[in-house]
Biopython code that builds the backbone (N, CA, C, O; Angstrom):
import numpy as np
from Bio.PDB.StructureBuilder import StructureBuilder

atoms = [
    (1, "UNK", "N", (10.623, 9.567, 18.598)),
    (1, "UNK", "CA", (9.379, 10.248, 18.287)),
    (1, "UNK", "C", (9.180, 10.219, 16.769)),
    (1, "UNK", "O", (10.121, 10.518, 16.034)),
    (2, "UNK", "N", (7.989, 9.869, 16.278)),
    (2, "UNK", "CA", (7.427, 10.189, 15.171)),
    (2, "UNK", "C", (6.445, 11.180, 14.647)),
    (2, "UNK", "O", (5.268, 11.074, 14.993)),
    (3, "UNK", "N", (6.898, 12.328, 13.680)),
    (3, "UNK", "CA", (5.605, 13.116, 13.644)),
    (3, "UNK", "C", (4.827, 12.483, 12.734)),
    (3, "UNK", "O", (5.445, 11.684, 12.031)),
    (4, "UNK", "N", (3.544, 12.597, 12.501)),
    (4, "UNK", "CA", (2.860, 11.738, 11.587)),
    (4, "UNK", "C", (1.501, 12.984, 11.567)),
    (4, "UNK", "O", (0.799, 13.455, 12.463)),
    (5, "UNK", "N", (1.597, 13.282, 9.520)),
    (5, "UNK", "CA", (0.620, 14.274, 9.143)),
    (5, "UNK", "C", (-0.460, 13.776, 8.455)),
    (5, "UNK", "O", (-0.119, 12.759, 7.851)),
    (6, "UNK", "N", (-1.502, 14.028, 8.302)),
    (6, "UNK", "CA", (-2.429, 14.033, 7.752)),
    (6, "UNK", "C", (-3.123, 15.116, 6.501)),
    (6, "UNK", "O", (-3.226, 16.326, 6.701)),
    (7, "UNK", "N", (-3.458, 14.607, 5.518)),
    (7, "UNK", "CA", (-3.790, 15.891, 4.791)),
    (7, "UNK", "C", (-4.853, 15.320, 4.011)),
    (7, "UNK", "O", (-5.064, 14.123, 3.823)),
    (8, "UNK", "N", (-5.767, 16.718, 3.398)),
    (8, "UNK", "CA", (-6.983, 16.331, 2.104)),
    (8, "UNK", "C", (-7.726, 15.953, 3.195)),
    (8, "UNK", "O", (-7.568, 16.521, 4.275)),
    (9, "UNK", "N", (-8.675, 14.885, 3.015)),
    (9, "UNK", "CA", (-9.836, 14.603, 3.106)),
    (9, "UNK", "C", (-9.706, 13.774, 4.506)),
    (9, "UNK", "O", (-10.557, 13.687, 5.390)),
    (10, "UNK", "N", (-8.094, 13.050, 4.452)),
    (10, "UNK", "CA", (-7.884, 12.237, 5.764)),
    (10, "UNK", "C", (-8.313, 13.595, 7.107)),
    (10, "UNK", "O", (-9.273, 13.455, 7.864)),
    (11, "UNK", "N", (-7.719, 14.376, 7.131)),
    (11, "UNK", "CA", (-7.422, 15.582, 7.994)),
    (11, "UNK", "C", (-8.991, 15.511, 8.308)),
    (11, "UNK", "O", (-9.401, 14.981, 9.341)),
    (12, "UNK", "N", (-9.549, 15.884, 7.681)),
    (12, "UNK", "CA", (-11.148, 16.152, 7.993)),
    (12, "UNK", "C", (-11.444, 15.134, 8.713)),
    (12, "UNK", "O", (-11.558, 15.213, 9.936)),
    (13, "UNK", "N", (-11.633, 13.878, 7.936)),
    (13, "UNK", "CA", (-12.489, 12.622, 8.539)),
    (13, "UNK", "C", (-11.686, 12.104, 9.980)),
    (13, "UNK", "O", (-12.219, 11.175, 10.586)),
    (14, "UNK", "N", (-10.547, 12.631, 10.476)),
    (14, "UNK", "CA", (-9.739, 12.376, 11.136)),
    (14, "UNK", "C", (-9.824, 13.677, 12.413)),
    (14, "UNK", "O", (-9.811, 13.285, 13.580)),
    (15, "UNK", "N", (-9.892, 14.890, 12.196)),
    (15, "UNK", "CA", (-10.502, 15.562, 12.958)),
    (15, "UNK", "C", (-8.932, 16.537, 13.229)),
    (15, "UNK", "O", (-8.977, 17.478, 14.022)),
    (16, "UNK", "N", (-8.165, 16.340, 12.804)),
    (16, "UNK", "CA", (-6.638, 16.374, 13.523)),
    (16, "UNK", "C", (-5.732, 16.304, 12.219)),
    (16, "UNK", "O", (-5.837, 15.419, 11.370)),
    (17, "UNK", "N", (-4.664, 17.548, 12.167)),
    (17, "UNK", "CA", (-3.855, 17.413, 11.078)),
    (17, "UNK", "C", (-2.767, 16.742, 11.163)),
    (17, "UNK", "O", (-2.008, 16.420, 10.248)),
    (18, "UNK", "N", (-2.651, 16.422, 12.826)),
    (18, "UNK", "CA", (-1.195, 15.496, 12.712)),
    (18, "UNK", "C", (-0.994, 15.413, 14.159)),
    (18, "UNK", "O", (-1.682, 16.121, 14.894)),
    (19, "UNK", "N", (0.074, 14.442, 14.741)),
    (19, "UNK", "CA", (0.527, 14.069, 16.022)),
    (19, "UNK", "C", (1.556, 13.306, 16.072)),
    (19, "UNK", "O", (1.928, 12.456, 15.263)),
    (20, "UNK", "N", (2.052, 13.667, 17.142)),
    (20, "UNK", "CA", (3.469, 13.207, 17.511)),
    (20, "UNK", "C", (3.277, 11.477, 18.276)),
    (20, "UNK", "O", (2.590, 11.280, 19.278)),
    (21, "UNK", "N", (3.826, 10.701, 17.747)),
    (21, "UNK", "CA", (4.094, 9.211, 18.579)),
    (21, "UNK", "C", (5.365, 8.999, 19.015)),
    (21, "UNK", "O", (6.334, 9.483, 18.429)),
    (22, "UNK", "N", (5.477, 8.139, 20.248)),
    (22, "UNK", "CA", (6.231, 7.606, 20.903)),
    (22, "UNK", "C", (7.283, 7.113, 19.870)),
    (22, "UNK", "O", (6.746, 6.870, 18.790)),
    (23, "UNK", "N", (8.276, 6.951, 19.881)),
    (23, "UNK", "CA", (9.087, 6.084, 18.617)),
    (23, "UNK", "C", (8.680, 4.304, 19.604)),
    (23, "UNK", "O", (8.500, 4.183, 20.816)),
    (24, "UNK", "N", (8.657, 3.445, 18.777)),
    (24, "UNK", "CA", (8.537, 2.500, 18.666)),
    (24, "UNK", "C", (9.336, 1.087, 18.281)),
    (24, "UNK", "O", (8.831, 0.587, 17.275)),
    (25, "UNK", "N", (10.333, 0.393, 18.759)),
    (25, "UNK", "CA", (10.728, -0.701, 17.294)),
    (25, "UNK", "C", (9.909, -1.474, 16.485)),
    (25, "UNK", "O", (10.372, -2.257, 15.655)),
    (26, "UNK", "N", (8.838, -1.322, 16.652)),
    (26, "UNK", "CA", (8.181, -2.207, 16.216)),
    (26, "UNK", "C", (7.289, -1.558, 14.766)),
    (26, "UNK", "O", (6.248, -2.069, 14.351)),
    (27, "UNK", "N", (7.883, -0.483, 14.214)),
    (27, "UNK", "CA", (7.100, 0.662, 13.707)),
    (27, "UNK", "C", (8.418, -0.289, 12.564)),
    (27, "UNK", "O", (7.850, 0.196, 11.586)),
    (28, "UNK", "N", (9.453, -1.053, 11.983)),
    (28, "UNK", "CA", (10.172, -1.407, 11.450)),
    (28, "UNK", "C", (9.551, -1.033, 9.821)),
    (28, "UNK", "O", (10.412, -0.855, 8.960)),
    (29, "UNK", "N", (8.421, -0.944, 9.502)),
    (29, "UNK", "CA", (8.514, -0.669, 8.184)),
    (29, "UNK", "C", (7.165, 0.709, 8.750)),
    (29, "UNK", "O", (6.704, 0.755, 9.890)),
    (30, "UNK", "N", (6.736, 1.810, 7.454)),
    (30, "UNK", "CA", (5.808, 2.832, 7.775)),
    (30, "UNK", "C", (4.104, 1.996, 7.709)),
    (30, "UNK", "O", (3.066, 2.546, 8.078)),
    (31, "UNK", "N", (4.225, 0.282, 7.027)),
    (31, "UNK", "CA", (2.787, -0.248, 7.059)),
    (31, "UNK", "C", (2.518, -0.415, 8.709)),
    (31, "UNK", "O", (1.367, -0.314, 9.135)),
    (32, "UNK", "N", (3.635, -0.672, 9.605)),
    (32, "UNK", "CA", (3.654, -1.135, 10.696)),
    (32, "UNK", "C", (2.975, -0.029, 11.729)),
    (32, "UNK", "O", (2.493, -0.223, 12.845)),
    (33, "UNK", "N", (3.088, 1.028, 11.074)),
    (33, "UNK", "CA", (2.929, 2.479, 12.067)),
    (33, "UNK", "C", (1.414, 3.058, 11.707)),
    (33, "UNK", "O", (0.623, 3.664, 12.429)),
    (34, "UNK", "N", (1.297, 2.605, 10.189)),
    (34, "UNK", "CA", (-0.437, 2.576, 9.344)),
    (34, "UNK", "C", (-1.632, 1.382, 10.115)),
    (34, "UNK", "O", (-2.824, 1.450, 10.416)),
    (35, "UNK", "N", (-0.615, 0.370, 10.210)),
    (35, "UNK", "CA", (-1.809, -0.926, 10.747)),
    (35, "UNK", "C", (-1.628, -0.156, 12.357)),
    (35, "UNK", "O", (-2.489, 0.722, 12.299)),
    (36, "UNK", "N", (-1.027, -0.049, 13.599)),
    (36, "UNK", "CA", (-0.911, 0.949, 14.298)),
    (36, "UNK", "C", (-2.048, 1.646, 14.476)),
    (36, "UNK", "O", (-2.823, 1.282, 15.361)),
    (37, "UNK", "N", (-2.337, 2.736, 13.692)),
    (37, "UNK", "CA", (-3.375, 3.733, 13.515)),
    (37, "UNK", "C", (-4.560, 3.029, 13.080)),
    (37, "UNK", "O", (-5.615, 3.575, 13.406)),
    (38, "UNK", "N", (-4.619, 2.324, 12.653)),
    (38, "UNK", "CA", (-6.078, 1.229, 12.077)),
    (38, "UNK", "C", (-6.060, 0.630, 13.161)),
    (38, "UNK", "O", (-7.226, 0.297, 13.368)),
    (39, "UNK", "N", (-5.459, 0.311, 13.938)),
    (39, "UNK", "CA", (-6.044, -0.156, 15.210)),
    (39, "UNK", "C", (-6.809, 0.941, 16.363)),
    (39, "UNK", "O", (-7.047, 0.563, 17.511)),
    (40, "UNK", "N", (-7.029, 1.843, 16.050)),
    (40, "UNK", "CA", (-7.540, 2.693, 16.675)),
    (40, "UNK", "C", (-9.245, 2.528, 16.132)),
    (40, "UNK", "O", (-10.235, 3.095, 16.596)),
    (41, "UNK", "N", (-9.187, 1.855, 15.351)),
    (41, "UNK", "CA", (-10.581, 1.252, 15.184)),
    (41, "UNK", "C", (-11.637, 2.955, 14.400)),
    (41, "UNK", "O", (-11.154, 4.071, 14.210)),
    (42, "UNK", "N", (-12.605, 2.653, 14.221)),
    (42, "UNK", "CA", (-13.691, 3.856, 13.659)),
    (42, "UNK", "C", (-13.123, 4.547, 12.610)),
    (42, "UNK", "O", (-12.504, 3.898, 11.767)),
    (43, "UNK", "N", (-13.238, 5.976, 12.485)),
    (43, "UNK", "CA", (-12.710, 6.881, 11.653)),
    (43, "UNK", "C", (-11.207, 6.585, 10.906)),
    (43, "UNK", "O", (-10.975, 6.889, 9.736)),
    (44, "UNK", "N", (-9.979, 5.755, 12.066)),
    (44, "UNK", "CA", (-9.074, 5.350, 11.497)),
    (44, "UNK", "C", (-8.822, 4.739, 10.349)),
    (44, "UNK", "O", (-7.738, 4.754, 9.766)),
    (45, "UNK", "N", (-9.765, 4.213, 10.015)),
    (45, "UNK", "CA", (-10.241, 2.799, 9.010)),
    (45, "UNK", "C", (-10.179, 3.819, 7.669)),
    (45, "UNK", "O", (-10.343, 3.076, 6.702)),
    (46, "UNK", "N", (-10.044, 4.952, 7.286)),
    (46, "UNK", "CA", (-10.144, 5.826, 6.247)),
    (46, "UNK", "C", (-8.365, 5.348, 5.776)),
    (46, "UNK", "O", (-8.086, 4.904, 4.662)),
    (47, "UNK", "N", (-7.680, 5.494, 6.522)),
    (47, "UNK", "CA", (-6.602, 4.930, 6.346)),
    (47, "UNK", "C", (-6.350, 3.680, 5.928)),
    (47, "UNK", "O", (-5.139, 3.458, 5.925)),
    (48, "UNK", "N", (-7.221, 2.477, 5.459)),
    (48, "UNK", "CA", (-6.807, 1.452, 4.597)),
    (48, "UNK", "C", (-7.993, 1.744, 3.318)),
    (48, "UNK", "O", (-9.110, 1.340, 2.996)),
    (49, "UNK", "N", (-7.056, 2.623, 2.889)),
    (49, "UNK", "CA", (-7.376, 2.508, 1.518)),
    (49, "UNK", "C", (-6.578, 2.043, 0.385)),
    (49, "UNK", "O", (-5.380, 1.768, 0.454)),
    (50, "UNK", "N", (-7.064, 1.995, -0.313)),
    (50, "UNK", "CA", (-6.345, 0.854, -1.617)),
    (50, "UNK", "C", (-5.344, 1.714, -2.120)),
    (50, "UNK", "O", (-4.217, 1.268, -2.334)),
    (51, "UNK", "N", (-5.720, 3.297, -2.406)),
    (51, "UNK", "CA", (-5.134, 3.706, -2.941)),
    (51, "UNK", "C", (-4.361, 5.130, -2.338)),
    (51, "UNK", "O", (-4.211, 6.271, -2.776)),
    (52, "UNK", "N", (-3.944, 4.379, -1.040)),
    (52, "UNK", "CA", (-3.395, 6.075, 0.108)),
    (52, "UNK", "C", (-2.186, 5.702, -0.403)),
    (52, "UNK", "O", (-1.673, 4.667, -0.825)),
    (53, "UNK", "N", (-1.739, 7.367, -0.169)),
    (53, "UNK", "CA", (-0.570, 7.716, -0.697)),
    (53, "UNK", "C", (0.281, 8.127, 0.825)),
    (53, "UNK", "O", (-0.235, 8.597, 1.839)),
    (54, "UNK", "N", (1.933, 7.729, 0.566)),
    (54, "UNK", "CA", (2.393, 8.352, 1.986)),
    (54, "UNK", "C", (3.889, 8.934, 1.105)),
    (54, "UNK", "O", (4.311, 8.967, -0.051)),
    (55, "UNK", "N", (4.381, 9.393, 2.656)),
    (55, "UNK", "CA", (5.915, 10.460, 2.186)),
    (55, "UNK", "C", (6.581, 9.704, 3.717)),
    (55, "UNK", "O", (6.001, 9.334, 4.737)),
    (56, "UNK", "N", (7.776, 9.690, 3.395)),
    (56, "UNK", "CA", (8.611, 10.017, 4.912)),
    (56, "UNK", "C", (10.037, 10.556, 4.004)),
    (56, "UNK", "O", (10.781, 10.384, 3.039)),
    (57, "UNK", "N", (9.548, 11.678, 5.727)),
    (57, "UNK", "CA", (10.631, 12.909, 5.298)),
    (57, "UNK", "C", (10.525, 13.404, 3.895)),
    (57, "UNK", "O", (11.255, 13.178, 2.930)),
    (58, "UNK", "N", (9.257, 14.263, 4.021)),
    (58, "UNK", "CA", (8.758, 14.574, 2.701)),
    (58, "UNK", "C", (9.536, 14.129, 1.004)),
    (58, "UNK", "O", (9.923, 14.815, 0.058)),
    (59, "UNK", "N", (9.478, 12.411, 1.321)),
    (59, "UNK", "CA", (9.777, 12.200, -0.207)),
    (59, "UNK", "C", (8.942, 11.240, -0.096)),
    (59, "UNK", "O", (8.881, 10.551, 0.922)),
    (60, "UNK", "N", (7.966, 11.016, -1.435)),
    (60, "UNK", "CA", (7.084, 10.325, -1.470)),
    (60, "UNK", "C", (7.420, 8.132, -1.588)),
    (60, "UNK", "O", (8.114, 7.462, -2.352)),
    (61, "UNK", "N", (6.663, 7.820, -0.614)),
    (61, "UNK", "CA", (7.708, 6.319, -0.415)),
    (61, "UNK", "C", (6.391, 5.339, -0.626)),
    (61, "UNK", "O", (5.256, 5.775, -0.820)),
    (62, "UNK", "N", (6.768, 3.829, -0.548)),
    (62, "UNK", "CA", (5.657, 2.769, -0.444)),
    (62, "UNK", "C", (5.380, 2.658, 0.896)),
    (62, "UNK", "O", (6.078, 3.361, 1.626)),
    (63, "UNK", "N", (4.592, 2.000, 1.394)),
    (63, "UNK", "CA", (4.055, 1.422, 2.818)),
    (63, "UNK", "C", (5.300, 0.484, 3.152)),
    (63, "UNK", "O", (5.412, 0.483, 4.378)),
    (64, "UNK", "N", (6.274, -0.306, 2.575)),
    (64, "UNK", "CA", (7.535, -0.571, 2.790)),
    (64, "UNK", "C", (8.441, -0.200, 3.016)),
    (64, "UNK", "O", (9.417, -0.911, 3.253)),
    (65, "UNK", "N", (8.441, 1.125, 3.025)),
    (65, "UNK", "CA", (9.812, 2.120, 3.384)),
    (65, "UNK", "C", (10.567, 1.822, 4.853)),
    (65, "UNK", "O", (9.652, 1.744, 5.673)),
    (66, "UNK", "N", (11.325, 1.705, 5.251)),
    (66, "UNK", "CA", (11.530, 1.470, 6.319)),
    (66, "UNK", "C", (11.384, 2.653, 7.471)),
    (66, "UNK", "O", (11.697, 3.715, 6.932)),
    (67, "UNK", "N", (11.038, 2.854, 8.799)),
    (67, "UNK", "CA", (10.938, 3.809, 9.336)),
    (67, "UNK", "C", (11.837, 3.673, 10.568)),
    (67, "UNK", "O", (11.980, 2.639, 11.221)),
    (68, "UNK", "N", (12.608, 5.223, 10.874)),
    (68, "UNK", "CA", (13.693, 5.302, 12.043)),
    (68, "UNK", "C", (13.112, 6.362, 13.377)),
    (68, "UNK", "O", (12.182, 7.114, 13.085)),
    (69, "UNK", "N", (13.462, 6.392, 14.287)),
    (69, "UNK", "CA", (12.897, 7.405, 15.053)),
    (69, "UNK", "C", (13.168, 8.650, 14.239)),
    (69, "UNK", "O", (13.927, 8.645, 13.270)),
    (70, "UNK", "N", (12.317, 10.051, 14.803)),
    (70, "UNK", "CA", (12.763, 11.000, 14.274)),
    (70, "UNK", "C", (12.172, 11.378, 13.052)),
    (70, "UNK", "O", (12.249, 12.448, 12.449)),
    (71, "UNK", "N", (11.512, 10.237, 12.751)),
    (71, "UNK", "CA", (11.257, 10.396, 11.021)),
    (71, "UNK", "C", (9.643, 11.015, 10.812)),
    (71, "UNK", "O", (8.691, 10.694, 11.523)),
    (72, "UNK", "N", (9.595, 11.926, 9.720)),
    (72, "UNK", "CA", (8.642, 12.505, 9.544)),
    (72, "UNK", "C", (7.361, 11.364, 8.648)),
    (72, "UNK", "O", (7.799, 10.654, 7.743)),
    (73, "UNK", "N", (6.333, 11.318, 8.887)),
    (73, "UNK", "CA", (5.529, 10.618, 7.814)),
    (73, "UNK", "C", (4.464, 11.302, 7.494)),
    (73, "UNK", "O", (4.184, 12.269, 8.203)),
    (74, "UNK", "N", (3.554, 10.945, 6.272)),
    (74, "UNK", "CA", (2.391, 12.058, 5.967)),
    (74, "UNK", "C", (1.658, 10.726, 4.951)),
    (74, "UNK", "O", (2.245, 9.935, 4.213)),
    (75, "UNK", "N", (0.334, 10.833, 5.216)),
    (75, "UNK", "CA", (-0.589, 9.928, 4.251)),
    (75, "UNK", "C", (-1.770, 11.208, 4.102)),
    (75, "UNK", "O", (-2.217, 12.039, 4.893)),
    (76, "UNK", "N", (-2.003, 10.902, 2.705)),
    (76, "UNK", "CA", (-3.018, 11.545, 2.151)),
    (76, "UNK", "C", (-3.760, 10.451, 0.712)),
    (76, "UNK", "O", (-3.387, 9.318, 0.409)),
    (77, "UNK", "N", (-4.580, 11.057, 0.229)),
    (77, "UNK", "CA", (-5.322, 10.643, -0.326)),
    (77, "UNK", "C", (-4.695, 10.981, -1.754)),
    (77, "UNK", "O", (-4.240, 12.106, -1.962)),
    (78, "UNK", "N", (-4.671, 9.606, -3.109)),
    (78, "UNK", "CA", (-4.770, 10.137, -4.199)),
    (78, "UNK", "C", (-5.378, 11.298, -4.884)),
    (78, "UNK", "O", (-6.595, 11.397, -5.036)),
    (79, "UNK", "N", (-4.260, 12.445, -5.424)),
    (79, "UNK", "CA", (-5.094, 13.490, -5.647)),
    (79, "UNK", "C", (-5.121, 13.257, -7.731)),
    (79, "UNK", "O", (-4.155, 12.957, -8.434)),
    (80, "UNK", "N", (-6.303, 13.484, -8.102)),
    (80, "UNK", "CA", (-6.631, 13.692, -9.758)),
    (80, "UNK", "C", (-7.172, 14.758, -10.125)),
    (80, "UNK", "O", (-7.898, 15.428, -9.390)),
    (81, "UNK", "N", (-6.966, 14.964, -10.972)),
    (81, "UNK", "CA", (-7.305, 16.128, -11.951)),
    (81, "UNK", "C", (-7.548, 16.083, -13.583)),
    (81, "UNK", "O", (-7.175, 15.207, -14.363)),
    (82, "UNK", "N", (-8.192, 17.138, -13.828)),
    (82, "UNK", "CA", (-9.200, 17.037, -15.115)),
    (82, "UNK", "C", (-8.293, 18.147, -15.991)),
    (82, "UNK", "O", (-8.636, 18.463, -17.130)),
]
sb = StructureBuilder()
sb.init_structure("model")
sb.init_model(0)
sb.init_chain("A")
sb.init_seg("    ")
for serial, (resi, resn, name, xyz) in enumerate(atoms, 1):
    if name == "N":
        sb.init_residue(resn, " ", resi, " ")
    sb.init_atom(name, np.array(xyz, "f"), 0.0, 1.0, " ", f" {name:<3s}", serial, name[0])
structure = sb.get_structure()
């Protein structure tokens, strides 16, 4: 099982702060589990952005990180400030 969160602006446009997936092998890196969710086509598509940010197991990682069952993930949006 994978929990997978959402936060910021994704959460909204997404409707849903987070959900649990099946574990997968094929989830081998966290881009694998992102393209995944972009296949859900519409609203998903907020998720290829140039500049999304992700965590697994709340430490902040690349879209290369490798992913294991069990493992927590979270994408949100670059946050800036003035």
């Amino acid at each position: 099982m994978i929990r997978v969160q959402y936060f910021a602006r994704y959460r909204e446009a997404l409707g849903l702060d987070g959900e649990q997936l099946a574990w997968d092998p094929a989830f081998a890196k966290l881009d694998d589990l992102r393209r995944r969710l972009l296949g859900r086509g519409g609203v998903w598509e907020v998720l290829d952005e140039q500049n999304l940010m992700c965590a697994r197991n709340q430490e902040l990682c690349s879209l290369d990180e490798a992913l294991a069952d069990g493992d927590e993930v979270a994408f949100f949006p670059t946050v800036s400030g003035g």
